[in-house]
C-alpha positions, 0 to 999 in steps of 0.5 A: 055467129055459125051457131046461131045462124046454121042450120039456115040459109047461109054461105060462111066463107073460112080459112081452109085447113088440112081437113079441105080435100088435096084437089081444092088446096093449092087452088084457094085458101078458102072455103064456103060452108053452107048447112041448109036448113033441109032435112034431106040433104042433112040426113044424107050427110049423115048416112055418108058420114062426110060432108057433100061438094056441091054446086047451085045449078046456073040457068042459062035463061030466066025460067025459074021452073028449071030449078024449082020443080023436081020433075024439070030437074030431072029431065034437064039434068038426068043425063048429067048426074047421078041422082035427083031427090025429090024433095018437092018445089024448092027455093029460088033464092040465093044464100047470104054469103059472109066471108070470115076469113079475115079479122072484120067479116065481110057481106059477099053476098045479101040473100035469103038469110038475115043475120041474127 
């Protein structure tokens, strides 16, 4: 199913295994992978060598603007992070989220992304 749906716009949640850093494995058992079907952020990934800890950016009002357009981003954010990429507009919409971690998958979440 990971093959077929990744790269994409899709959340798996997995066991976790030894691979996961010490400061996540005493907190969940768990593990969301997301492989965004985003140039960008994959060739940054593979400039690194690791995979990247992220979070979605939560707006606390309805103006989608904050986190769509590279330019409000930054000036929201500049003093907050590191480093904004302009990767032009972005999407609004949330991924699909599939837990995997039991015997039956469970939809957490419907997003963006349909499964095949």
């Amino acid at each position: 199913m990971l093959k077929r749906n990744l790269p994409g716009p899709f959340t798996f949640v997995l066991e976790s295994n030894n691979n996961v850093p010490k400061i996540f494995k005493s907190r969940k058992k768990t593990v969301g992978i997301r492989i965004p079907d985003n140039n960008i952020i994959r060739e940054i990934v593979h400039e690194l060598g690791n995979p990247i800890l992220s979070t979605s950016i939560h707006d606390e009002d309805d103006i989608i603007e904050y986190t769509t357009d590279p330019e409000l981003i930054h000036e929201k954010y500049e003093d907050l992070v590191d480093a904004v990429v302009d990767g032009g507009y972005g999407d609004n919409e949330a991924s699909t989220v599939i837990d995997c971690s039991k015997d039956e998958f469970i939809l957490l979440r419907q997003g963006k992304g349909v499964l095949e």
